[in-house]
C-alpha positions as CSV (number, residue, x, y, z in Angstrom):
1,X,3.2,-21.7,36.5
2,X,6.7,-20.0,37.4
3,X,6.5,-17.0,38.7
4,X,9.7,-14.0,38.4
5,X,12.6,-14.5,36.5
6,X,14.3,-17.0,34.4
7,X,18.2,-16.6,32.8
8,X,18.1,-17.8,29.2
9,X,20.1,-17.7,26.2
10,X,19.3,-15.8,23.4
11,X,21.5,-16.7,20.1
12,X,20.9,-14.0,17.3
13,X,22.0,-11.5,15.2
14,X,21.9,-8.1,14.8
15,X,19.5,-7.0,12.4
16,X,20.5,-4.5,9.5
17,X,18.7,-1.6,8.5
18,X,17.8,-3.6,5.0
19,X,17.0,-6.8,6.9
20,X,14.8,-5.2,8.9
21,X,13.1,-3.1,6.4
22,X,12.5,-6.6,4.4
23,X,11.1,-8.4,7.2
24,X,8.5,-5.2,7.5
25,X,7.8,-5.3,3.9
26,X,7.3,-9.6,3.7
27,X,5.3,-9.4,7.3
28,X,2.9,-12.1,5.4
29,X,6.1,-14.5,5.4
30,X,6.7,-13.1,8.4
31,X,4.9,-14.9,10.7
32,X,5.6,-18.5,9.5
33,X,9.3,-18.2,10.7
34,X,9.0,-14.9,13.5
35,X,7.0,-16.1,16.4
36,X,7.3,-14.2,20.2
37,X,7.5,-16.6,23.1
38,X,7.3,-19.8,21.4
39,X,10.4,-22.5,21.4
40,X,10.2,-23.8,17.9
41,X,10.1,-19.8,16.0
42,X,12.2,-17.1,16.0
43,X,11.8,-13.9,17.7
44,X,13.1,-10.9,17.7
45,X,14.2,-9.2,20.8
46,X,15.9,-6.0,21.3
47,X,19.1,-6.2,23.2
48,X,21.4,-2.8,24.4
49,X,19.2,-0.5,22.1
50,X,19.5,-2.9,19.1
51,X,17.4,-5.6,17.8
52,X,18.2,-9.2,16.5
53,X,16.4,-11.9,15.2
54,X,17.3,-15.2,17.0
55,X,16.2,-17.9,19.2
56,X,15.6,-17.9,22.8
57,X,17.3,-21.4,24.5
58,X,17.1,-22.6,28.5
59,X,20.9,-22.3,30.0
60,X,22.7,-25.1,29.1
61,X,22.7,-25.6,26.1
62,X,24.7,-28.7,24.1
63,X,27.8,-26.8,22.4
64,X,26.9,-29.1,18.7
65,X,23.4,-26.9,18.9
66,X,25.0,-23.8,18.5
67,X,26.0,-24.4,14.8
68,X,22.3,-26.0,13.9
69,X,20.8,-22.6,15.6
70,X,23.3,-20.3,13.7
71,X,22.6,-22.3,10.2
72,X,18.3,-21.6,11.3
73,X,18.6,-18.2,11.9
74,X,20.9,-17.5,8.8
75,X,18.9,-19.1,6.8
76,X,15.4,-17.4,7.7
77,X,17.4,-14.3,6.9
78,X,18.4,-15.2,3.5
79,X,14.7,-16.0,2.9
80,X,14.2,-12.1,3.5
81,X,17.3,-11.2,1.9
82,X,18.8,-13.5,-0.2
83,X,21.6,-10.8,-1.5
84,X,22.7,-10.4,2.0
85,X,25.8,-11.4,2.7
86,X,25.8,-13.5,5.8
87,X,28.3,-15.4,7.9
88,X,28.1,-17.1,11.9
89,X,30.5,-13.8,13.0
90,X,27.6,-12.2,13.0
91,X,25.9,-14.9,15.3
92,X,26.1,-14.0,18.8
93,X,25.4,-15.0,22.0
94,X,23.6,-13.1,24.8
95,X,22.1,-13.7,28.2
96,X,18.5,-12.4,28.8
97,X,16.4,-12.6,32.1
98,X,13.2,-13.4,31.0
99,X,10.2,-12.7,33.3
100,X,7.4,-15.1,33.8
């Protein structure tokens, strides 16, 4: 098992107030899209203070998996807000050192 840290990507977006409150009030649905630590699920990490829902990815990453992510992660949103208005600006790209 690896031991200290790992650089990886983490492709998300920033979760508004009403997102977040949604994904509180729907925790039931919660958990069959929202999984920490686990490759095929989302997670949501907080980043600078803020937190996003997203995917965590290894470094080096194929460029045509970007839009495929951003489609996932918009989509799981709209499940928990289908009003919201949401677009891939609000996709972005971060990276995390993960340890393990």
């Amino acid at each position: 098992m690896f031991q200290g840290t790992q650089k990886k990507l983490f492709i998300g977006m920033k979760l508004t107030h009403e997102l977040e409150r949604s994904l509180e009030e729907k925790r039931v649905l919660f958990a069959s899209y929202i999984k920490k630590g686990d490759a095929d699920y989302l997670e949501i990490a907080t980043i600078d203070g803020s937190k996003f829902l997203g995917k965590v990815s290894d470094v080096g990453l194929s460029a045509a998996s970007i839009p495929d992510i951003s489609r996932h992660i918009r989509s799981v949103a709209g499940k928990f807000c289908p009003h919201l208005r949401l677009s891939d600006k609000m996709i972005k790209i971060f990276v995390q050192e993960y340890i393990g």
